[in-house]
C-alpha positions in Angstrom: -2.6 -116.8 -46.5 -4.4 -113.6 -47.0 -3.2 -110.3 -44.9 -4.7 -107.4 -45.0 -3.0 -103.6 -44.4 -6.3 -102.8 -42.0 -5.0 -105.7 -39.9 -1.5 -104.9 -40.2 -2.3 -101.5 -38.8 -4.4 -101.9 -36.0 -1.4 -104.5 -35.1 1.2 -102.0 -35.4 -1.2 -99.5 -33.7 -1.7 -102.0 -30.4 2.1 -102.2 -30.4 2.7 -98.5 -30.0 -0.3 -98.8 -27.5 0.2 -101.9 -25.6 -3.5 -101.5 -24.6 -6.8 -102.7 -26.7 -8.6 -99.9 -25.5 -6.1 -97.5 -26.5 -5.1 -98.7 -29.6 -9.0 -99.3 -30.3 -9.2 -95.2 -30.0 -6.6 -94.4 -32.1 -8.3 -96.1 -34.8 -11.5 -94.9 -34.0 -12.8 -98.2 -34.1 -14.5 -100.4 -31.2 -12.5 -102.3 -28.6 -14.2 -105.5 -29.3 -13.9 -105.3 -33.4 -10.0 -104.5 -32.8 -9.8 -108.0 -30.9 -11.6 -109.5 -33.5 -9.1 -108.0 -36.5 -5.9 -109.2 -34.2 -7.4 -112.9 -33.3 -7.9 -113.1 -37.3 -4.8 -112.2 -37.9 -3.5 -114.5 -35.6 -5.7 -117.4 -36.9 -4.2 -116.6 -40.1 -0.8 -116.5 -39.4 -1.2 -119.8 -37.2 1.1 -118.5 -33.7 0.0 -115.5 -31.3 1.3 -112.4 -32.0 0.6 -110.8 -28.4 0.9 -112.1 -24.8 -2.0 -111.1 -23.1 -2.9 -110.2 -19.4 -5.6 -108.0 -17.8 -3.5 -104.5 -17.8 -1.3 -104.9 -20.8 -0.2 -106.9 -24.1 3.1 -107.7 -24.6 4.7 -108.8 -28.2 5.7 -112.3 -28.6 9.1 -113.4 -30.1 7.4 -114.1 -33.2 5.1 -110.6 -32.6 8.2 -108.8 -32.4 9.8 -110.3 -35.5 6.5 -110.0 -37.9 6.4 -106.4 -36.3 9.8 -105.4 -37.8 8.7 -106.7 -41.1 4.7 -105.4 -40.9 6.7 -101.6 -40.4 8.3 -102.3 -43.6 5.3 -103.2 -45.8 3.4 -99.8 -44.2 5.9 -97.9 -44.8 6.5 -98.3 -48.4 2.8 -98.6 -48.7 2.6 -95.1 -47.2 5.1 -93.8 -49.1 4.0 -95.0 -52.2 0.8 -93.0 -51.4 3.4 -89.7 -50.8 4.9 -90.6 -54.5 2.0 -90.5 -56.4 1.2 -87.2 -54.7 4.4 -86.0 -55.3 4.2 -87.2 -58.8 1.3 -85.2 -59.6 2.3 -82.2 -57.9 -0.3 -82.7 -55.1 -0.2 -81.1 -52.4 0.5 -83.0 -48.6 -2.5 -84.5 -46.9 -0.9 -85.3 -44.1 2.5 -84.1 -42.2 3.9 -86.3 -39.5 6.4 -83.9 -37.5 8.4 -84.8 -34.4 10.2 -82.6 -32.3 12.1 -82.9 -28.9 11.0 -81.2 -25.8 13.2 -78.2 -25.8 11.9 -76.8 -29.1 8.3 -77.8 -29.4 6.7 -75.8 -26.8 8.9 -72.8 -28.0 8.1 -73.3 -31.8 5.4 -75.1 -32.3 3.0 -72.5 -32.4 4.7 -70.5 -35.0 5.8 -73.4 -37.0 2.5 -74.7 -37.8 0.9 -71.3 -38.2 3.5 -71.1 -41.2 2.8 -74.7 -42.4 -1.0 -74.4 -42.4 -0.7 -71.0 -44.1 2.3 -72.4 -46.9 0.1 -75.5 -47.2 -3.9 -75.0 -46.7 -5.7 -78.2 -45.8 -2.4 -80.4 -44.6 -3.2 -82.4 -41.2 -0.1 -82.2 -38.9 0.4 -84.9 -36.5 2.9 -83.4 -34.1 4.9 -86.7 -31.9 6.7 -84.9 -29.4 9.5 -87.0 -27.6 13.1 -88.1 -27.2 15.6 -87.9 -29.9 16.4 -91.9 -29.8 12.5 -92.6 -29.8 12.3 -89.7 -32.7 15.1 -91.6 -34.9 13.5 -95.0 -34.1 10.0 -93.7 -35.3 11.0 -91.9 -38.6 13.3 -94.8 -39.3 10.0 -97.0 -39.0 7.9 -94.9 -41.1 5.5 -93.3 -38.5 6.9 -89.8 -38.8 7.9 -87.9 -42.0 10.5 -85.9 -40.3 11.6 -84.4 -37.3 13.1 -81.3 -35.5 16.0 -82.4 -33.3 19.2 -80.9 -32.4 22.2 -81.7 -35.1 24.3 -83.6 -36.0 22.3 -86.5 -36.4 24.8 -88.8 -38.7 22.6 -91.4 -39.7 23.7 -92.2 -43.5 20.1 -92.9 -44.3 18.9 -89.7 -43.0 19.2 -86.7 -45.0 20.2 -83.4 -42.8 19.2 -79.4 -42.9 20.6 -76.8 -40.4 17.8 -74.6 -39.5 19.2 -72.4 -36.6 22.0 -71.9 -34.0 21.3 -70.7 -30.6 23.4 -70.3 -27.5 22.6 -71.7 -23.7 22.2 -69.4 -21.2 22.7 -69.6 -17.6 20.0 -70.0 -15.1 20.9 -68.6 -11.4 19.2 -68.0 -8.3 18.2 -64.1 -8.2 19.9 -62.9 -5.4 23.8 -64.2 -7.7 21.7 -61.0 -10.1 25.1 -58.9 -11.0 28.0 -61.4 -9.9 30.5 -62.6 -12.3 29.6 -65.1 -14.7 31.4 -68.2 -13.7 33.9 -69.8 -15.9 33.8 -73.6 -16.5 36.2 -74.5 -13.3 33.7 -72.6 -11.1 31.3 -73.8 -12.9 32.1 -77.1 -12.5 31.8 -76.7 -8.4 28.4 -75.4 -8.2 25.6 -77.8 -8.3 24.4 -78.0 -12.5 20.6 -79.1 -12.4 20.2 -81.3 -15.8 17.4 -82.8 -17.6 16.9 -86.6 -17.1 18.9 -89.0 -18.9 17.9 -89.3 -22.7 18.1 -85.6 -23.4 20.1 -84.1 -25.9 20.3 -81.0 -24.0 21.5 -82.7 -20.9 24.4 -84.7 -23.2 25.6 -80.8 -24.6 25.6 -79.4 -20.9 27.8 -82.0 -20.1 29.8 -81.9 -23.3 30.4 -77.9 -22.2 31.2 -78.6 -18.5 33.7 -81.4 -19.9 31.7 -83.6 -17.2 30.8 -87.4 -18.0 27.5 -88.5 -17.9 26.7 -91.3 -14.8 29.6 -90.0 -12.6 28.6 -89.3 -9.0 28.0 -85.5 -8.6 26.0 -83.4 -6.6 23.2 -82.7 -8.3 19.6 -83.4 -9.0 17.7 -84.1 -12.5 14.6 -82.7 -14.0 11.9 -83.7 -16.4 11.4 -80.3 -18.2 12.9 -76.6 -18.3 10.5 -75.6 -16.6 10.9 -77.9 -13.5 15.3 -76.6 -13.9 14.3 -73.3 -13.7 11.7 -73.4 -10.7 14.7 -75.5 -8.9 17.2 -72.9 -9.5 14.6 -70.4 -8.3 14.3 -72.3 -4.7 18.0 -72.2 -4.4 18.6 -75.7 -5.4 21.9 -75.0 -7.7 22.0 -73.6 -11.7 20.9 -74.5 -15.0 21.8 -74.1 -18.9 18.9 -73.2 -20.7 18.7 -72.4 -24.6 17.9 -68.8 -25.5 14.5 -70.2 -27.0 13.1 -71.0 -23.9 14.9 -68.0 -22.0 11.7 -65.5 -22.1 9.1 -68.3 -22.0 10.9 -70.2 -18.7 12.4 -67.4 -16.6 9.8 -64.5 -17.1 7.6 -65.3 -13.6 10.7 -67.1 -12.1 12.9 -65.7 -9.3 16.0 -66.2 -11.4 18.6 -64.4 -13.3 19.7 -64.9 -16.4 23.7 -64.5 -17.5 25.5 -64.9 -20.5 28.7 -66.8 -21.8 31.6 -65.7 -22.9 32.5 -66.5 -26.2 32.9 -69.8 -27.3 29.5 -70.1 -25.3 28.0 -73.1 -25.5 25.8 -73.4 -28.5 23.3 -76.1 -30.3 22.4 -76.0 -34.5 18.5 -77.0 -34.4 17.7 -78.6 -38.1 15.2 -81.0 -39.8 16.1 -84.7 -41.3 14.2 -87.1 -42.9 14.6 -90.7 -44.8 15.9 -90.2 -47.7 14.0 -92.5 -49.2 11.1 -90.4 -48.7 9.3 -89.3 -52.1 8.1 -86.1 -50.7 12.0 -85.2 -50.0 11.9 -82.2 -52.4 9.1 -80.6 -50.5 10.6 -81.4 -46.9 13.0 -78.7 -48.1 10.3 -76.0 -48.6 8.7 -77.2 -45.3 12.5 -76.8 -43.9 12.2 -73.0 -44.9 8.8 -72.2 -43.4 10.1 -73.8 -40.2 13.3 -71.7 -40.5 11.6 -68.1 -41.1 9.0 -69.4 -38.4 12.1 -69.6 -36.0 13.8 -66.9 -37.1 10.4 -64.5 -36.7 10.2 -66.4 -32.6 13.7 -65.4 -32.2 13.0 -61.7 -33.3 10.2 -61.5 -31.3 11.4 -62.1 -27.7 
């Protein structure tokens, strides 16, 4: 049996696709030679690895049990690549960063302006996503680390606190100069949340002391910025972090009020696997994305 890692990565690239044509251009290779790499692979292997129908390819049982164990072999090939850089004091090609949806458009910028300038010639690959698909992907080896909200509390992730902020509330603009609410009134008015997945939607209702998937009156959003335009019709009130206070509310008819302390707040940090080789320099890249923050934060 002879395998190759080209053939193990365009199969672990048309499982994150689920599309030849797709997976095809994220190798930068042609549809039709792509088929031709999977069928061998198949042929070698001796049982299909995909299910295959004109819109989509779905895994097999046996697909998704060589997938689990393909992830393994390219991720210690990967990092063996990230040792022997690290080893000779090289620096990082390549930086695979992911970050949930209520930091990265609020970040971003200023984080990779400090990575690119810390770190000339490093290609950053920014996944932006859900936490759970985050934790699933770095697990796998297809990110190096990621910028989520804390605590984490997977043993084989290791953890760095970056930042603290506090969450803000979002109201219509004519409630401009009323009392902030406390959490019993707050409680009563309709709370506009992010769709289920979010960690920011899990801390709102952590602060309201609500429970996620009882029936309320309420109505869910995909981003901040669809919250905010909702509280701005009227529709109810929103928790927002400070981050995204400036960037969210600045052409929106809303006002913006603050808690009283305790006020709700979330600690932003970095993880990675611990395994990883380039650990010791995740923690210098932790620091440029910490003064990158704190230089945001100063700004607005």
């Amino acid at each position: 049996m002879h395998l190759t890692l080209k053939q193990l990565r365009y199969f672990e690239a048309l499982c994150r696709q689920g599309h030849f044509g797709r997976a095809a251009e994220a190798c930068a290779i042609s549809q039709p030679a792509l088929s031709m790499q999977i069928k061998e692979l198949e042929d070698v292997l001796g049982a299909k690895l995909f299910e295959r129908s004109a819109r989509q390819v779905r895994l097999t049982a046996f697909g998704e049990a060589f997938g689990k164990r393909a992830r393994d072999i390219l991720r210690s090939v990967d990092e063996l690549g990230d040792f022997a850089r690290a080893a000779q004091n090289r620096a990082i090609g390549r930086l695979r960063i992911g970050v949930i949806p209520t930091v990265a458009p609020y970040l971003l910028p200023s984080i990779i302006a400090n990575l690119t300038k810390a770190y000339p010639g490093v290609d950053i690959h920014v996944r932006e996503t859900l936490t759970p698909i985050l934790l699933r992907e770095l697990g796998e080896g297809r990110l190096d680390t990621c910028i989520l909200a804390l605590p984490v509390s997977e043993p084989s992730f290791a953890e760095v606190a970056l930042f603290s902020e506090e969450f803000v509330l979002v109201r219509p603009g004519a409630d401009a100069g009323k009392p902030v609410p406390n959490l019993e009134s707050l409680r009563e008015m309709r709370l506009l949340l992010l769709e289920e997945g979010h960690c920011l939607r899990d801390q709102a209702l952590s602060f309201c002391n609500l429970r996620s998937g009882l029936p309320r009156e309420s109505l869910d959003g995909s981003s901040l910025s669809t919250l905010v335009q909702m509280v701005s019709s009227g529709i109810g009130v929103t928790l927002i972090p400070e981050m995204a206070m400036h960037v969210e509310t600045r052409s929106a008819g809303v006002t913006i009020a603050h808690f009283k302390k305790p006020a709700p707040t979330r600690t932003i940090g970095m993880i990675w696997r611990k395994t990883n080789p380039l650990a010791g320099e995740l923690l210098h890249i932790a620091e440029a994305v910490r003064l990158a923050a704190s230089a945001c934060k100063h700004s607005t």
